[in-house]
C-alpha positions as CSV (number, residue, x, y, z in Angstrom):
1,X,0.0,0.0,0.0
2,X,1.5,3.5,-0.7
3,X,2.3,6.0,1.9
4,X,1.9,9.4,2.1
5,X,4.4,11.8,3.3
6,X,4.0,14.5,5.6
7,X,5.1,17.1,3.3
8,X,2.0,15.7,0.9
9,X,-0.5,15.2,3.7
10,X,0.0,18.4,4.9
11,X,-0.2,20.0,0.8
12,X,-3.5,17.8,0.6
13,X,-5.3,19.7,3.8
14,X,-3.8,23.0,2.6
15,X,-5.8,22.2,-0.8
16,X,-8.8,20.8,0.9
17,X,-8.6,24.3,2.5
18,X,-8.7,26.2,-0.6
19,X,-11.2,24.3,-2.3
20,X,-13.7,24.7,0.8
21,X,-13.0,28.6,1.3
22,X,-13.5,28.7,-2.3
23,X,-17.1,27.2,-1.8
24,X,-17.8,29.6,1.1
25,X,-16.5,32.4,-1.4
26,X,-19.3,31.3,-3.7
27,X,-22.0,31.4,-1.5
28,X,-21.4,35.4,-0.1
29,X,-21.6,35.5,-4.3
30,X,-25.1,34.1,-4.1
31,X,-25.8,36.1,-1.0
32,X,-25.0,39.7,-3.0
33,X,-26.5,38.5,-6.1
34,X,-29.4,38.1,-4.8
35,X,-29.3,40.9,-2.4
36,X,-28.4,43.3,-5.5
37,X,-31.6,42.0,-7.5
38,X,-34.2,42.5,-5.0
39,X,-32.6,45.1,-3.4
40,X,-32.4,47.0,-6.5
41,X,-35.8,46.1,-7.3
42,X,-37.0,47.7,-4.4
43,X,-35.2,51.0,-4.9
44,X,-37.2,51.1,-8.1
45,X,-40.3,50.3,-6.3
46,X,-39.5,53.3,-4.0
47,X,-38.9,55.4,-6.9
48,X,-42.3,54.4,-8.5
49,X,-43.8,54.6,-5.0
50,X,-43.1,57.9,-4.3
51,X,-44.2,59.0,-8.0
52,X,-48.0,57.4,-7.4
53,X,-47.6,59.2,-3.8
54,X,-47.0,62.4,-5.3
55,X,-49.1,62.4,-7.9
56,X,-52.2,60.8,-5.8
57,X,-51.5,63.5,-3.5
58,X,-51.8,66.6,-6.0
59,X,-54.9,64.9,-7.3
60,X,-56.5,64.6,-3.9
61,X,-55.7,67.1,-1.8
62,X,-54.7,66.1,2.1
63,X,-58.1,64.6,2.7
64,X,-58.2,62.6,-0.5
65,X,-55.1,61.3,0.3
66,X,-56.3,60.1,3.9
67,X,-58.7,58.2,2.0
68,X,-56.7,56.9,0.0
69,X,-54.6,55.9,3.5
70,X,-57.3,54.1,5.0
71,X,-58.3,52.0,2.1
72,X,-55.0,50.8,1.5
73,X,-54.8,49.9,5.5
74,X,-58.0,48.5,5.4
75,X,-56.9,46.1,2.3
76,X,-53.7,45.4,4.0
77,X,-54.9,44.2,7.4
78,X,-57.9,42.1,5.5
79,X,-55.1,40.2,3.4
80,X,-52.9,39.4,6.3
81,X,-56.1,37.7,8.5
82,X,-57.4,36.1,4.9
83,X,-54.0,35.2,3.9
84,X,-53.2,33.3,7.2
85,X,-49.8,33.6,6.5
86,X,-50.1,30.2,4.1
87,X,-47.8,31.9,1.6
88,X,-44.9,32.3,3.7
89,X,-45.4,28.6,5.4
90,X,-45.6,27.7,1.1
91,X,-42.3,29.2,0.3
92,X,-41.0,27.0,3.1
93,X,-42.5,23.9,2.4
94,X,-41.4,24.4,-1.7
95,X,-38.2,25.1,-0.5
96,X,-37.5,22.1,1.6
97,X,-39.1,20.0,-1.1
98,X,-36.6,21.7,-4.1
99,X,-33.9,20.7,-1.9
100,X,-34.0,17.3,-1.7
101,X,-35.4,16.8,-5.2
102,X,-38.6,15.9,-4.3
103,X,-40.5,17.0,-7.5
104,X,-43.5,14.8,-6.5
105,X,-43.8,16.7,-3.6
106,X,-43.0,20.0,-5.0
107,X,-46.2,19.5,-7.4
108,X,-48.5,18.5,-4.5
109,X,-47.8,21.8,-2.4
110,X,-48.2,23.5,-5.4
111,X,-51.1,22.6,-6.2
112,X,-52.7,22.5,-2.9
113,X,-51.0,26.4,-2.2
114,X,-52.8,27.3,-5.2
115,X,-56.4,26.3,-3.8
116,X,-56.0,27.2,-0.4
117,X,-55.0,30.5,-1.6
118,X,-58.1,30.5,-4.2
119,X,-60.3,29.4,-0.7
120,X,-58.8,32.2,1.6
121,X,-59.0,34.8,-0.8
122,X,-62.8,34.0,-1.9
123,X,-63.2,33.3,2.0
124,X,-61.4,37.1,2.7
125,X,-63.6,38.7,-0.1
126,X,-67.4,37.3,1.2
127,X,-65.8,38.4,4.9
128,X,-65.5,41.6,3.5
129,X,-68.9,42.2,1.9
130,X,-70.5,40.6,4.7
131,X,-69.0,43.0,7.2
132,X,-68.4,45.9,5.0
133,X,-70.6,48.3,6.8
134,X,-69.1,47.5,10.2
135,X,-65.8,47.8,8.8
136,X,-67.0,51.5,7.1
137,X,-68.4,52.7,10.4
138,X,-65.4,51.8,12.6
139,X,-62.9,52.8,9.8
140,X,-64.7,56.3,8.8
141,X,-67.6,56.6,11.7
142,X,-70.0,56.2,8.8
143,X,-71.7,54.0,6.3
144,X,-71.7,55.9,3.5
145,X,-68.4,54.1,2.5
146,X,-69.6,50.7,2.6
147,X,-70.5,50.4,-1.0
148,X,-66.6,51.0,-1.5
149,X,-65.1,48.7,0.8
150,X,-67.1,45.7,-0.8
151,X,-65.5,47.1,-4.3
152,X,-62.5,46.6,-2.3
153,X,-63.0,42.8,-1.7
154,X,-62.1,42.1,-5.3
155,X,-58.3,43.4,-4.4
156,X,-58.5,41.0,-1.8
157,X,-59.1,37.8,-3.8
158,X,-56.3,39.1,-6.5
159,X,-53.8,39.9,-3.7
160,X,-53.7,36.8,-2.2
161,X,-54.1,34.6,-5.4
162,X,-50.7,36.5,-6.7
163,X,-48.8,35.9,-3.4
164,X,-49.8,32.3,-3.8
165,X,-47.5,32.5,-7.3
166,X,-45.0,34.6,-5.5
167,X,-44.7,32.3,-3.1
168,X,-44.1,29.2,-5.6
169,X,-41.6,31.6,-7.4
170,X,-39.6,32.4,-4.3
171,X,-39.4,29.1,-3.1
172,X,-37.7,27.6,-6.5
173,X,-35.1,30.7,-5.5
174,X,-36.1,32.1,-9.1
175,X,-34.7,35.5,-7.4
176,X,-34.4,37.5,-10.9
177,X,-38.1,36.9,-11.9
178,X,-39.1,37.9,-8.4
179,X,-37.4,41.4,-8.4
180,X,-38.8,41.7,-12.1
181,X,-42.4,40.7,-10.7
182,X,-42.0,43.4,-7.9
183,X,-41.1,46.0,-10.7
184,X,-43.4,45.5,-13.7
185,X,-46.5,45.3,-11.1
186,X,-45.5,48.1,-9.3
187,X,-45.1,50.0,-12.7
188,X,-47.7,48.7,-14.4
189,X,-50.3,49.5,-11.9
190,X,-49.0,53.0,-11.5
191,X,-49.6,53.9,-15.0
192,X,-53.0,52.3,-14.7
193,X,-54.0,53.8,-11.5
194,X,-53.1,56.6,-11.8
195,X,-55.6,57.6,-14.4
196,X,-57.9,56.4,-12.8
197,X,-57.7,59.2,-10.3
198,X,-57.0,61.7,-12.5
199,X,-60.4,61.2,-14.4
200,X,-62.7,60.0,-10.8
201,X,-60.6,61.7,-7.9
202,X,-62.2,60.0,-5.1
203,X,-64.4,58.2,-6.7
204,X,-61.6,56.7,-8.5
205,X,-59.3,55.4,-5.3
206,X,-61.0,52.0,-4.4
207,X,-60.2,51.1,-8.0
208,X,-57.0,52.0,-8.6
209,X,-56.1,50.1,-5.8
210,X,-57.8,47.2,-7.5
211,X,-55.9,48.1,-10.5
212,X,-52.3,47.6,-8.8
213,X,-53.5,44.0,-7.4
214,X,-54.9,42.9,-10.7
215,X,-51.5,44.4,-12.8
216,X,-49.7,42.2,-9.5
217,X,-51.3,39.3,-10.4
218,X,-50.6,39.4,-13.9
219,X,-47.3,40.0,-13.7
220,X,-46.7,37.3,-11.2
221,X,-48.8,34.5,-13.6
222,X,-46.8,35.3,-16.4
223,X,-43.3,34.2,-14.4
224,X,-45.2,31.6,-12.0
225,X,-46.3,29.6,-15.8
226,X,-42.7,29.6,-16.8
227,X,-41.9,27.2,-13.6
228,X,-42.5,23.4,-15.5
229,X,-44.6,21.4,-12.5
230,X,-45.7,18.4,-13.2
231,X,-49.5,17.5,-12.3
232,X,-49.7,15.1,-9.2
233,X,-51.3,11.7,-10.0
234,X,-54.8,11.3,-8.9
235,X,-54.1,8.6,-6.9
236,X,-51.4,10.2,-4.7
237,X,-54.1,13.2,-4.1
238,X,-56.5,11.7,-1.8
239,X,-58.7,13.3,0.6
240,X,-56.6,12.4,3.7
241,X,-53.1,13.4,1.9
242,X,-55.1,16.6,0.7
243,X,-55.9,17.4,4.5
244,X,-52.3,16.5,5.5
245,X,-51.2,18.9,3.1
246,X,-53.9,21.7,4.2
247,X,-53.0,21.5,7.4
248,X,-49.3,21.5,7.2
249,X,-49.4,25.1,5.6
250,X,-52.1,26.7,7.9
251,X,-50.0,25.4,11.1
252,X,-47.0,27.1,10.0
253,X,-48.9,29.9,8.3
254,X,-50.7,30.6,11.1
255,X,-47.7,31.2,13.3
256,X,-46.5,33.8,10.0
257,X,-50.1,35.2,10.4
258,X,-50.1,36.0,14.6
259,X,-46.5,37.4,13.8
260,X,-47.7,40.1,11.5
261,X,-50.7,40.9,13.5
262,X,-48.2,41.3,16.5
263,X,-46.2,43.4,14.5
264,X,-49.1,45.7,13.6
265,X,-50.5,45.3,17.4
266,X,-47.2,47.2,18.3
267,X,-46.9,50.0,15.8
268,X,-50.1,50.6,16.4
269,X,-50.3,50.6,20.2
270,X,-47.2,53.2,19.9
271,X,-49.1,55.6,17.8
272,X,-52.0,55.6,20.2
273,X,-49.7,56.2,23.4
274,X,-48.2,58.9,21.6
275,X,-51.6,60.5,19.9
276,X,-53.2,60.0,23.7
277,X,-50.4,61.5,25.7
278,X,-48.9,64.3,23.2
279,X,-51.1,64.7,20.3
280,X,-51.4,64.3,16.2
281,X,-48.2,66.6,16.1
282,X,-45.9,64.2,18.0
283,X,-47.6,61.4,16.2
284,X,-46.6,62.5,12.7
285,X,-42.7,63.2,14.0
286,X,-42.8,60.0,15.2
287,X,-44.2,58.1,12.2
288,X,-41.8,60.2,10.1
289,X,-39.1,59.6,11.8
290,X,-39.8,55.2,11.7
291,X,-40.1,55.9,8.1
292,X,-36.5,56.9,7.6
293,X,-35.2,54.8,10.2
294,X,-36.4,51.6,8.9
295,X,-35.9,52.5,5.0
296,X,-32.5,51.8,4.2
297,X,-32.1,48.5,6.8
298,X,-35.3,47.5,5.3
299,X,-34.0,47.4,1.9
300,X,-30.9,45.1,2.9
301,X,-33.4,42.8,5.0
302,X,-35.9,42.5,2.2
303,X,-33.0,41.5,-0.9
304,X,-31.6,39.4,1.6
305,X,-34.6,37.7,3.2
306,X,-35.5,36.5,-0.4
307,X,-32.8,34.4,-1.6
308,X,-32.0,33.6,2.2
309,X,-35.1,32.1,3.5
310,X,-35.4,29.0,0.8
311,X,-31.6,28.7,1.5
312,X,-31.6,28.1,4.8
313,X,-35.0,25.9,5.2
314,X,-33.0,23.6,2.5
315,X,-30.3,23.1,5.4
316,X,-32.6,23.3,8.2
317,X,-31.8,19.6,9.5
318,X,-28.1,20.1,9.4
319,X,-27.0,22.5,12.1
320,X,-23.5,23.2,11.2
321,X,-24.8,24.3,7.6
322,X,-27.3,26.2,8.9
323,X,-24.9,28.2,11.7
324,X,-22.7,28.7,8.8
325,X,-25.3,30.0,6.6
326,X,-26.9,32.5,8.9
327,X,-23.4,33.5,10.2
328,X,-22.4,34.5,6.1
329,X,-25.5,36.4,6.3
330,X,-25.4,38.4,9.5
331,X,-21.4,39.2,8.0
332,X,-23.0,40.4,4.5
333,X,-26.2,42.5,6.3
334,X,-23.0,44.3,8.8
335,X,-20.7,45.0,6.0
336,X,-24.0,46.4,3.8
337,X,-26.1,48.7,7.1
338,X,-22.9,50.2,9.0
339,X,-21.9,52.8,6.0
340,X,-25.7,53.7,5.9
341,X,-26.5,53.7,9.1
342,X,-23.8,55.9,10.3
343,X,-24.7,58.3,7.6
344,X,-28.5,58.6,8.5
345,X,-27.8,59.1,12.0
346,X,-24.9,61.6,10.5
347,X,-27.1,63.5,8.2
348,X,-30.7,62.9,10.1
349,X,-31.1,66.8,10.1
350,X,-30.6,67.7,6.2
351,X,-32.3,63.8,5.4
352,X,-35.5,64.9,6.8
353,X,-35.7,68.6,5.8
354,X,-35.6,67.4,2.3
355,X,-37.7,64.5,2.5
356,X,-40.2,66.4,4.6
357,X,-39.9,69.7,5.8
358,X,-37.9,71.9,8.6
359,X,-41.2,71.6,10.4
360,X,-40.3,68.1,11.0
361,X,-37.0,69.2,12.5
362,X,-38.0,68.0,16.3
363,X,-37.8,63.8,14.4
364,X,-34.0,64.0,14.4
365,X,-33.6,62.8,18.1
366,X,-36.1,59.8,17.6
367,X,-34.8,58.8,14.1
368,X,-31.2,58.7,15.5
369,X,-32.4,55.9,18.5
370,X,-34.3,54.3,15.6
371,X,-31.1,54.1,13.2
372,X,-29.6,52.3,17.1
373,X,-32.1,49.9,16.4
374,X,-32.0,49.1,13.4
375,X,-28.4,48.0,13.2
376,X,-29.5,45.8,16.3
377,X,-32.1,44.7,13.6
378,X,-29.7,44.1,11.4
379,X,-27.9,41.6,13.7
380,X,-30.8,39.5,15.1
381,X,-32.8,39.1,12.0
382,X,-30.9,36.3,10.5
383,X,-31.1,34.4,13.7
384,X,-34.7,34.3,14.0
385,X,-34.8,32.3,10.5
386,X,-33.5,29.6,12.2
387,X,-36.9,29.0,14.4
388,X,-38.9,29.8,11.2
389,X,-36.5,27.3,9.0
390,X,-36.9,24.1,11.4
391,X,-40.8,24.9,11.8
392,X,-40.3,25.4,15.8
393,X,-44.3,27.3,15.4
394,X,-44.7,27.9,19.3
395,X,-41.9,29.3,19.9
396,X,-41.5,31.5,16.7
397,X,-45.1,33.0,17.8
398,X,-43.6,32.8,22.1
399,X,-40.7,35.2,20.4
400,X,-42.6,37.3,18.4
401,X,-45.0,38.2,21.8
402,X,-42.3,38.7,24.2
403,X,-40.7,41.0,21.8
404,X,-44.0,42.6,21.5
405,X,-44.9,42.9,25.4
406,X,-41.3,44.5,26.4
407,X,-42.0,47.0,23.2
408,X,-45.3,48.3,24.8
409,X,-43.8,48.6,27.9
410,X,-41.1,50.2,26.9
411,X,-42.6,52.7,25.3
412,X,-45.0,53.5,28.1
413,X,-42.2,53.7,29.9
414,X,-39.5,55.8,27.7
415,X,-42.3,58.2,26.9
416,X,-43.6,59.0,30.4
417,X,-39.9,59.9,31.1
418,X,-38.5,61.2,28.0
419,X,-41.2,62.7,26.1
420,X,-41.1,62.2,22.1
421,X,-37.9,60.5,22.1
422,X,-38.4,58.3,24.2
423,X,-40.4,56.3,21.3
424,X,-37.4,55.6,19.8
425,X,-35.1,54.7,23.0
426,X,-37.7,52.2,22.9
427,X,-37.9,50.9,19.9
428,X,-33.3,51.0,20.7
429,X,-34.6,48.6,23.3
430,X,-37.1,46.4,22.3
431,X,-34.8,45.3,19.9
432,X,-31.5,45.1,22.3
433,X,-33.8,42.6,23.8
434,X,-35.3,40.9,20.7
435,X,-31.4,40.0,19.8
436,X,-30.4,39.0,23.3
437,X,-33.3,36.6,23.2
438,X,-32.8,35.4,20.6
439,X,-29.2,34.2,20.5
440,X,-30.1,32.3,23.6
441,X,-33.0,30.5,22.3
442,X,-30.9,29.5,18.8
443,X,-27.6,28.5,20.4
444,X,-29.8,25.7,22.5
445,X,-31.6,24.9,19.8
446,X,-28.7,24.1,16.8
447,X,-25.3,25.2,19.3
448,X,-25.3,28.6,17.2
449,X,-22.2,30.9,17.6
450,X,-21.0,34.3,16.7
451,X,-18.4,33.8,14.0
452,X,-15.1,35.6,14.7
453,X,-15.2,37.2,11.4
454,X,-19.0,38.7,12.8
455,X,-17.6,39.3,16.2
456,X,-15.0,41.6,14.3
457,X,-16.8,42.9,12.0
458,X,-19.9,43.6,14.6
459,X,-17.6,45.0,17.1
460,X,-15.7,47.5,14.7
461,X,-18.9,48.8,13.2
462,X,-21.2,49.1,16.7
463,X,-18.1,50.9,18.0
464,X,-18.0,53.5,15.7
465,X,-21.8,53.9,15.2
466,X,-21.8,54.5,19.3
467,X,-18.8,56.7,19.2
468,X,-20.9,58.6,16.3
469,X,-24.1,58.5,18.3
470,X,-22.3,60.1,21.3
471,X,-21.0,62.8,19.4
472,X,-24.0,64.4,18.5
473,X,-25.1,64.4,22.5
474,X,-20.7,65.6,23.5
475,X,-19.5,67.9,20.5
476,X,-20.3,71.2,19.2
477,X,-22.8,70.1,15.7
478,X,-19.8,71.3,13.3
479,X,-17.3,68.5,15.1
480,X,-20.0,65.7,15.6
481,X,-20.8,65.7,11.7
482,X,-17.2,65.9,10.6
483,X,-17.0,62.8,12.8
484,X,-20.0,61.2,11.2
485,X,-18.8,61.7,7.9
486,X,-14.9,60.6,8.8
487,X,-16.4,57.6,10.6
488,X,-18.7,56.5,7.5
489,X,-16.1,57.0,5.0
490,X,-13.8,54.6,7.2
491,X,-16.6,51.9,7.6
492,X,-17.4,52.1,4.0
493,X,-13.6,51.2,3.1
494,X,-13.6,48.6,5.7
495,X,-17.0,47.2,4.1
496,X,-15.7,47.0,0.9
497,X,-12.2,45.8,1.7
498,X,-14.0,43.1,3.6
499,X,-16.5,42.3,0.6
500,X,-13.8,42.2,-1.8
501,X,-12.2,39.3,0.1
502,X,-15.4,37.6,0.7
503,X,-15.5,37.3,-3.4
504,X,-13.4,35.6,-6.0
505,X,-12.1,38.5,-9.3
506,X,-14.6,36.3,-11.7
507,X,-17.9,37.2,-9.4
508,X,-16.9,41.1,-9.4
509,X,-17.7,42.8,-12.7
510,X,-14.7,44.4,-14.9
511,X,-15.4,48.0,-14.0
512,X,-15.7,47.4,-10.3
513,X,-12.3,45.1,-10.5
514,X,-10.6,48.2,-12.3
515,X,-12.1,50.6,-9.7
516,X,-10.9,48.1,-6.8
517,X,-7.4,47.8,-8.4
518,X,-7.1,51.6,-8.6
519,X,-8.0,51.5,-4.4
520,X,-5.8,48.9,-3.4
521,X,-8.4,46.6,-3.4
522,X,-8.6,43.3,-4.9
523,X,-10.0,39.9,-4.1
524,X,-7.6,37.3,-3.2
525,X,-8.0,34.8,-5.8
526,X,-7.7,31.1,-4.8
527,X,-5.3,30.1,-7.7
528,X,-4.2,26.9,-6.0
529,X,-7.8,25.7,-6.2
530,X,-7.2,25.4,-10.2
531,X,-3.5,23.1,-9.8
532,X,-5.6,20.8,-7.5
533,X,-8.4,20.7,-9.4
């Protein structure tokens, strides 16, 4: 039998090496890719967005555009009870089927997402009808908009049937065709609801909004039918299997579906302390300033969280993949929010006078303790994928209400003492707690632990947001935003020197390498990897 030396043992693990850091170096690709797609997808949808704001704004006047406000809240909250949350429990249950090949089983939860979601949104609809003059008096204290809100029921039923082809879309990680689908229906039902408007004014809200759900629903059939899935034999579709299938989505939708509501339950609870105890005024600078706060975190969350999700349910039974995973994640979100976060809370001032107006002025201190939070956001929203990813429904929904207690209280709290701001030292600490909590709960669950590249990286960038933070309260204005500004340019090289490494010179276009070379900054290619290969 031949022997092997030291010197070619040791040659073979230093190749292994390569060949697995190359892997890794593959998936932070995947991880920007995707993040790049939907999150520029969403910056267009802002763009197109604020456009139909403005423009349904002009044509309505302040209290047209209240309306239009309470429609679209009213729509909202009717979807998320109707929708049950069997969507997002569909993207996981496609997801975990894709991975192991299953394309029997893919084809089943297809076709049973597809006529739940048919069910709930006909079920949602007649809800709405049937209780459409209780929802008009409690919504507008009259009846008179009743008539509407039944109109309304038909954006209903097309919502949720298009989420239902979302869903199948996002959980075959066809990522491109989901940030088109966000796009083209957000575009589309601009240009067709907007006229609508213009022509009916008021008279023309309730179906515009039925215009952007039915331009959604287009968009998203004409991708979903691209998707080849076999039809299920009849015999495998039985009543019982049927009912298995059924109830497998509502359990883990319904845990999706309490989590929104809670959600809702706390922004809105907020709003109401702050309307009760200081008025419409402080309301509005509130609401403002969690606008702002949450916009550019939110975009890094959302083109992560759709690539990331079917990823991780895929490797939900194997704990060390799924620690790595979420680790390579929390590392991308860091290196992405600390530039941006430093230069909202740097620039808070001249961010809201433009966006809004110097009248708004008195938002800066909340929105600063809001950007606080969301980098704590930022850090703890990966974790809590790994309860959603391994189906663990109690204590997904246990989390989600403990976060949601300890933010009411908190803001009772904060607010008695503090006044305005203290709405956003508590939303700082509601989500201080939310991370604490949930480290502890993932670690027992799969052994979860910081990476040291994260504790690095997360202790560099907290570090000199708080150092940032502090200035503003310790240094004459002049100083504290020469220090924001020094401290964001730093983080942003450091973000970019670390991304650079993360990626191999083939997965970073030609004019972005050139740039890079010009900086001092290129990727560290792995060219051992090709002499073992």
């Amino acid at each position: 039998m031949p022997t092997i030396t030291t010197e070619e043992s040791s040659t073979i693990s230093t190749s292994a090496q390569e060949v697995d850091d190359q892997r890794q170096k593959g998936t932070y690709g995947q991880i920007l890719k995707s993040s790049a797609l939907v999150g520029g997808s969403q910056v267009l949808n802002i763009g197109i967005a604020l456009v139909r704001t403005k423009a349904m704004a002009v044509l309505l006047g302040p209290s047209g555009f209240g309306l239009f406000g309470l429609y679209t809240s009213v729509l909202n909250l009717t979807q998320t009870l109707a929708g049950m949350g069997v969507n997002s429990s569909g993207v996981r249950q496609i997801a975990a089927s894709v991975s192991v090949g299953d394309k029997k089983c893919v084809a089943e939860t297809v076709l049973v997402l597809r006529r739940v979601s048919v069910m709930l949104g006909l079920l949602g609809a007649g809800l709405m009808v049937a209780f459409s003059r209780q929802i008009s008096i409690l919504t507008f204290a009259t009846d008179r908009n009743s008539e509407a809100i039944c109109l309304l029921s038909i954006a209903v039923f097309l919502t949720l049937i298009s989420a239902s082809q979302t869903a199948l879309i996002q959980g075959m990680r066809r990522i491109a065709d989901l940030a088109k689908i966000q796009v083209f229906g957000a575009l589309f039902g601009t240009l067709c609801g907007v006229p609508l408007v213009y022509f009916f004014r008021e008279r023309g809200v309730v179906p515009s909004l039925i215009c952007v759900a039915a331009m959604t629903i287009l968009t998203s059939w004409w991708y979903s039918r691209k998707i080849s899935i076999s039809k299920p034999a009849a015999s495998s579709m039985s009543g019982a299997h049927i009912r298995q299938e059924v109830a497998g989505l509502l359990k883990l939708g319904l845990a999706f579906m309490t989590s929104s509501l809670i959600t809702l339950g706390v922004a809105y609870a907020i709003r109401v302390t702050l309307l009760h105890r200081m008025g419409f005024e402080a309301t509005g600078l509130y609401q403002s300033a969690w606008t702002l706060g949450g916009l550019y975190v939110g975009f890094i969350l959302q083109a992560m969280g759709a690539d990331f999700y079917p990823r991780l349910t895929a490797s939900a039974n194997d704990n060390v993949a799924c620690n790595r995973l979420v680790n390579e994640q929390a590392q991308v979100g860091l290196l992405l929010a600390g530039p941006g976060v430093i230069a909202s809370l740097t620039l808070a001032p001249l961010v809201i006078a433009l966006l809004y107006s110097t009248k708004f002025g008195a938002a800066v201190g909340i929105l600063r303790w809001i950007c606080l939070g969301a980098m704590l956001q930022v850090i703890s929203w990966p974790m809590g994928f790994i309860i959603v990813a391994k189906a663990k429904r109690g204590l997904f929904v246990g989390c989600e209400f403990a976060w949601g207690l300890v933010s009411i209280a908190l803001a009772w709290v904060c607010i008695a003492y503090f006044g305005l701001v203290g709405a956003g030292i508590a939303f700082f600490g509601s989500y201080f707690f939310h991370g604490t909590m949930l480290y502890l709960i993932v670690h027992q669950i799969s052994g979860f632990r910081w990476s040291q590249e994260n504790k690095t990286t997360g202790l560099f960038s907290l570090t000199l947001v708080a150092v940032v933070f502090c200035g503003f309260y310790l240094l004459p204005l002049p100083y504290s935003v020469a220090l924001g500004i020094a401290a964001a340019i730093l983080n942003g090289f450091y973000s970019l020197r670390s991304l650079t490494y993360l990626l191999t010179p083939e997965q970073i276009p030609g004019p972005v390498r050139q740039l890079l070379a010009m900086l001092g900054l290129t990727s560290r290619s792995k060219t051992a990897l090709t002499e073992f290969s």
